[in-house]
C-alpha positions as a printed NumPy array, in Angstrom:
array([[ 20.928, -67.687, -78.342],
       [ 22.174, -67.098, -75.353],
       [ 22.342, -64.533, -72.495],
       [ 24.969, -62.338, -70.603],
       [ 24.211, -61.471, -67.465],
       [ 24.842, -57.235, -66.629],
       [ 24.6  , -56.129, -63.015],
       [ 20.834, -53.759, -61.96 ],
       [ 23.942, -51.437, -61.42 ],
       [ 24.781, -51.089, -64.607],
       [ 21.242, -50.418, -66.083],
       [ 20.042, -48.573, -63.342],
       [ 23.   , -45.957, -62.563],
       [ 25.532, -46.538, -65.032],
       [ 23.132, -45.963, -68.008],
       [ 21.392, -42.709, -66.947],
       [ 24.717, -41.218, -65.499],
       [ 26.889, -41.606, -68.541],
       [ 24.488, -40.669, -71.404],
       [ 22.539, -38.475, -69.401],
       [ 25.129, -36.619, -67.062],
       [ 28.178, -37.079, -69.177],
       [ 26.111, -37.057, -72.281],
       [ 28.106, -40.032, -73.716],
       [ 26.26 , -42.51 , -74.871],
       [ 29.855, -43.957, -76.685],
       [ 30.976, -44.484, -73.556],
       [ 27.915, -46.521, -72.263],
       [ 28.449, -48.842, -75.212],
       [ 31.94 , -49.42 , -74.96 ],
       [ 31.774, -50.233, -71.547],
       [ 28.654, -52.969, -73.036],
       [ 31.296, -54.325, -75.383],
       [ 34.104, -54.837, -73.068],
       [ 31.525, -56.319, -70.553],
       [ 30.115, -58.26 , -73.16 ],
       [ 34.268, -59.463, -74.566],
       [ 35.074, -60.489, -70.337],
       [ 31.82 , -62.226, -69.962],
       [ 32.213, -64.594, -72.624],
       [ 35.739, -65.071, -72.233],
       [ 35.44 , -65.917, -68.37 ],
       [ 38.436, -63.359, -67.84 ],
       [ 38.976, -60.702, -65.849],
       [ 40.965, -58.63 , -68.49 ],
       [ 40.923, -58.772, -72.174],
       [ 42.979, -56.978, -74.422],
       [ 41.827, -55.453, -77.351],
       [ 43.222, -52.857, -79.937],
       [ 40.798, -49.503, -80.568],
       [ 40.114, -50.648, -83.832],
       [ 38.307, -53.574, -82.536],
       [ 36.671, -51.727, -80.279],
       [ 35.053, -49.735, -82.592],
       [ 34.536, -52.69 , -85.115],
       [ 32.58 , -53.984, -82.068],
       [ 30.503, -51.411, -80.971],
       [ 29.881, -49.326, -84.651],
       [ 31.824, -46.235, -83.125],
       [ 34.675, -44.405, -84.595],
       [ 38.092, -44.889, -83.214],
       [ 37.929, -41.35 , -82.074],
       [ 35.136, -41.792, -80.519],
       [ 35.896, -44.913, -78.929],
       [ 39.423, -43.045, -77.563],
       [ 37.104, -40.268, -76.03 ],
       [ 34.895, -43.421, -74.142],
       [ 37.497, -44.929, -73.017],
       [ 39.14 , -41.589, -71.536],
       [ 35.759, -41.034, -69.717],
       [ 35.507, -44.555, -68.232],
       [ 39.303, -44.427, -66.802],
       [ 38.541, -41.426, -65.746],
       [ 35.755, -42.011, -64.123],
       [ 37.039, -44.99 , -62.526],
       [ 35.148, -47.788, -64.044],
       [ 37.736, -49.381, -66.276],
       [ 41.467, -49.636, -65.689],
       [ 43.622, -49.783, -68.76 ],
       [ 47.028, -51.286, -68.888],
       [ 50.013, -52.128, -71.609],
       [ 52.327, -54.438, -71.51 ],
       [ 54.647, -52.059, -73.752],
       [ 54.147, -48.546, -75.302],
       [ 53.293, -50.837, -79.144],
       [ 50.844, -53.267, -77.604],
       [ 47.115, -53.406, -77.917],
       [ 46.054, -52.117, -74.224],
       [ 44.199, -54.778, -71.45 ],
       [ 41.02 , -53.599, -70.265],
       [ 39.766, -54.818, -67.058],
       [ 36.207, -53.477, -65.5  ],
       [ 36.03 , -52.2  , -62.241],
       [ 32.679, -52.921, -60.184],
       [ 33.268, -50.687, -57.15 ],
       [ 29.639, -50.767, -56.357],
       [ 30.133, -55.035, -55.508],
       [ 32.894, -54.077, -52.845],
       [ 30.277, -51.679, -51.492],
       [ 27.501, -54.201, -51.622],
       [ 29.795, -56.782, -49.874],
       [ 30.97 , -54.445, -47.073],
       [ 26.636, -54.077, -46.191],
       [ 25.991, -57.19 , -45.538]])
């Protein structure tokens, strides 16, 4: 078996802010799948239709729609098509490493 790595930042503030504050747990696991989708792939963005989304994280694709609304929103993944038809690209955005790298 083997591991992914997940930033403390993730566990530590990520976690308790979106399924606490936001009260979306959905959006917590999404974000875990497309994590999980770029780590493994080595990539920085991956592109994936809804529906495997939800196959992948056991949400609805309404649900998964609402996550992924909250997480552009909120900054933390940026979403782009290559046309209006296509499955969308989903890249991750780790603000808090450009914040840790400006400290030291």
């Amino acid at each position: 078996m083997n591991h992914i790595a997940i930033d403390e930042y993730v566990l530590d503030v990520l976690l308790p802010d979106l399924v606490g504050h936001d009260r979306s747990a959905p959006a917590f696991l999404v974000y875990l799948v497309l994590w999980k989708v770029l780590f493994r792939s080595g990539e920085r963005r991956i592109q994936m239709s809804l529906r495997q989304l939800a196959e992948a994280s056991g949400l609805s694709k309404s649900a998964v729609q609402k996550a992924v609304r909250l997480l552009t929103r909120r900054h933390l993944v940026q979403v782009r098509r290559r046309s209006p038809t296509s499955a969308p690209e989903y890249e991750l955005i780790r603000h808090w490493l450009r914040r840790r790298a400006r400290r030291t």
